[in-house]
N, C-alpha and C positions, 0 to 999 in steps of 0.2 A: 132267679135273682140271687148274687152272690151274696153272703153277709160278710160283715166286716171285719177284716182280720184281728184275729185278739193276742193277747200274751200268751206265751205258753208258760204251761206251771214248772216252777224247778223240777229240773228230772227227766223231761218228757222229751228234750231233747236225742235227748240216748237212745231211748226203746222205737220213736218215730224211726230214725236209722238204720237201726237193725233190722226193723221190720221189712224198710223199703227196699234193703238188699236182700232180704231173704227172697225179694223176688227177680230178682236178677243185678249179676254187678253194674257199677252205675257212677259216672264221676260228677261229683261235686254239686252242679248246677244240676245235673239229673237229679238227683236226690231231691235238694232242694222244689226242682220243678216238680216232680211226681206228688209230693205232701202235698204241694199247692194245691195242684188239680185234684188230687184225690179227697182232699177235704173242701173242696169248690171255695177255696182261698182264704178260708175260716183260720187255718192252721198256716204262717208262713216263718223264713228261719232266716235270718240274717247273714249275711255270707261271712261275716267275722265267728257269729257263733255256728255256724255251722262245721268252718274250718275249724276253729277249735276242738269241735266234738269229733269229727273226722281222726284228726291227729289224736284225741286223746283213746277214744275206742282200739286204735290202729297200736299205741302203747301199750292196751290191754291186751291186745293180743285177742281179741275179736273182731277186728276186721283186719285183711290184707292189701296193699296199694301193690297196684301193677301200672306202666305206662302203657299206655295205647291210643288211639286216633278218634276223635269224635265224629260224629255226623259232617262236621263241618269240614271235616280234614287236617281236624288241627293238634295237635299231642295232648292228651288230657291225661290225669291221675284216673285210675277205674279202681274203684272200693269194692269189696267183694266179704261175704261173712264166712268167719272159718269155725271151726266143729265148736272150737271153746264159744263162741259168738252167737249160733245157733242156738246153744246150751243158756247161755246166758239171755237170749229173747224170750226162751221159755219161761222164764224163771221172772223175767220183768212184767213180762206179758200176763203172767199169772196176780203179780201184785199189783196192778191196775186194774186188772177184773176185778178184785175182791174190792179196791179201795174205790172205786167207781160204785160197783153196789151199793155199796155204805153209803156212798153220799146221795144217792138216787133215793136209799130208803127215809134218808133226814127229810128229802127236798120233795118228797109224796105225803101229802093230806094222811092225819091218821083218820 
């Protein structure tokens, strides 16, 4: 059984992204579809904000846009993460561990 899809917290846009390219490049609605299923639909990204974060990553100079062909045969954008982008996952990925802990330790019985 699916649960139901929730808000994501400011922020969490970005590092989901980086993440889902770190495992291979992936246009748009990929992206998008991959969080879904990988969070069994708990986690979903609106294609305005997703676009957004795409373009605004792609300014940082952590992600790269290439054209090429989708499954379907149709021209799509393909996102890919580059060394600075990498760099920067680890660095995010690190501060949601520690800030996830912390909220785990409030929200456990002392």
């Amino acid at each position: 059984m699916t649960k139901p899809p929730i808000d994501l917290l400011q922020g969490t846009v970005d590092v989901l992204i980086l993440r889902t390219l770190a495992w291979e490049p992936m246009h748009g609605y990929g992206v998008a579809r991959f969080i879904r299923q990988r969070t069994e639909g708990v986690l979903t990204i609106e294609s305005a904000a997703l676009y957004q974060a795409l373009h605004r990553l792609e300014r940082k100079k952590w992600i790269r846009a290439e054209w090429g062909l989708s499954e379907n045969n149709r021209r799509a954008k393909y996102y890919s993460l580059t060394a600075d982008g990498r760099k920067q996952l680890r660095e995010e990925a690190a501060t949601w561990r520690s800030y996830a802990e912390a909220v785990f330790k409030v929200l456990e019985p002392v």
